[in-house]
C-alpha positions as CSV (number, residue, x, y, z in Angstrom):
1,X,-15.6,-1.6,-0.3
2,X,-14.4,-3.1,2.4
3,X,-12.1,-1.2,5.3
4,X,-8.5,-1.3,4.4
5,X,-6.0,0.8,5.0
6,X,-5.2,3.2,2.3
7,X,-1.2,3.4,3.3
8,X,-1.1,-0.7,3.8
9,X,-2.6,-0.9,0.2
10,X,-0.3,1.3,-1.3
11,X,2.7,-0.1,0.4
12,X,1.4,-3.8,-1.2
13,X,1.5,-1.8,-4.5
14,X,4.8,-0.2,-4.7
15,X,6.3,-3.8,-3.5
16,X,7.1,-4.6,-6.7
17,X,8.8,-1.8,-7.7
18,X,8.3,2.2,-8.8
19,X,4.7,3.1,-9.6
20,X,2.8,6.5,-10.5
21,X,-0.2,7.3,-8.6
22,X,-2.5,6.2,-11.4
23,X,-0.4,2.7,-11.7
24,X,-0.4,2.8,-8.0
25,X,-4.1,2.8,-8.1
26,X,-4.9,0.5,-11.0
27,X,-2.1,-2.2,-9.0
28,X,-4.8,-1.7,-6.0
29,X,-7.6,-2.6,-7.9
30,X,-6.3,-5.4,-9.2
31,X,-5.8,-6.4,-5.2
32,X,-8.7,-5.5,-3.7
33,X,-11.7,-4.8,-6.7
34,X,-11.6,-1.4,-6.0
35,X,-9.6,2.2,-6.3
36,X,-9.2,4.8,-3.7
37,X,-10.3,8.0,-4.1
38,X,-7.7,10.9,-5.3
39,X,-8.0,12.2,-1.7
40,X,-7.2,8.7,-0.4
41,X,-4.6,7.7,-2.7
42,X,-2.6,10.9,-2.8
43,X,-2.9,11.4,1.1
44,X,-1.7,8.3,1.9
45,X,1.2,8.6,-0.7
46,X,2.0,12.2,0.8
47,X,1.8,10.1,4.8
48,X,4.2,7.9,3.9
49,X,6.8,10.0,1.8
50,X,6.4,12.3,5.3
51,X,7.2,8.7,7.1
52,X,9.9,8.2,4.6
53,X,8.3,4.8,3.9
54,X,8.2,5.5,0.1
55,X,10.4,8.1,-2.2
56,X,10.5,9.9,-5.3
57,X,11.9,7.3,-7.8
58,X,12.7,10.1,-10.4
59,X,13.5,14.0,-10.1
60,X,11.6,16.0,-7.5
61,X,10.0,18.4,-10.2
62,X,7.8,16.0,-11.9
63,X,4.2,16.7,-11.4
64,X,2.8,14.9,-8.0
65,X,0.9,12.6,-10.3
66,X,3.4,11.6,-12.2
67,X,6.3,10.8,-10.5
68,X,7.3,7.3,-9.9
69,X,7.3,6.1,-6.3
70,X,9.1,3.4,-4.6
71,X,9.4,1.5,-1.0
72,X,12.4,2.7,0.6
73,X,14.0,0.1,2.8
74,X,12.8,0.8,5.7
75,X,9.0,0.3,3.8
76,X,9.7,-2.4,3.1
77,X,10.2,-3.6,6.7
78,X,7.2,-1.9,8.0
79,X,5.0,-3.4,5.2
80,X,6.5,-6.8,5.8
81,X,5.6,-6.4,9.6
82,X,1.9,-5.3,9.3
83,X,1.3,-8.2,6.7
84,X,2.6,-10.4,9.1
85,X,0.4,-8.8,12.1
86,X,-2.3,-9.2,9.7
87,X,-2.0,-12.4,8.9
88,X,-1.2,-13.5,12.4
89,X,-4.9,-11.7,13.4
90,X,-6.4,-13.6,10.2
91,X,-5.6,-16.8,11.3
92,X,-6.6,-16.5,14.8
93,X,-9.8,-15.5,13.8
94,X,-10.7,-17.8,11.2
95,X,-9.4,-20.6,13.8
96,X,-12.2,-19.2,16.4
97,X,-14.6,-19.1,13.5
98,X,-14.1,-23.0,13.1
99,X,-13.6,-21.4,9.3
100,X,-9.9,-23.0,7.5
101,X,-7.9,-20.3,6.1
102,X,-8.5,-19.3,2.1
């Protein structure tokens, strides 16, 4: 698999709205071919509810991995500014590379 960031990922997922872990996970497939491990996925999710990047999208006292998550706003901003970042480092390298972009 190749190195991404498990909280980037994640963030991707939830953009379209309120997922579960196990939808979180199977929306990260579809991305990137592959799923993170429990230990990945549920750290992350854990990270970025501490960043209060995502939220509980139902009531606090459904089990962990079952309870909807969504972006909050301000998610939505960070996630918007590391794609751009990304894409900004993308294209400089693929311009250095001679290589066009995909």
């Amino acid at each position: 698999m190749q190195a991404y960031d498990a909280q980037t990922l994640v963030l991707c997922a939830l953009a379209d709205g309120p997922l579960h872990g196990y939808a979180v996970n199977a929306a990260i497939e579809r991305l990137v071919g592959q799923k993170l491990g429990p230990g990945s996925l549920y750290g992350a999710l854990t990270r970025l509810e501490a960043k209060q990047l995502v939220e509980p999208a139902e009531a606090a006292d459904t089990p962990p991995r079952q309870r909807p998550v969504r972006l909050t706003p301000q998610g939505r901003q960070v996630l918007e500014r590391e794609l751009r970042s990304m894409a900004k480092v993308a294209a400089a390298g693929l311009a250095s590379l001679g290589a066009s972009p995909a």
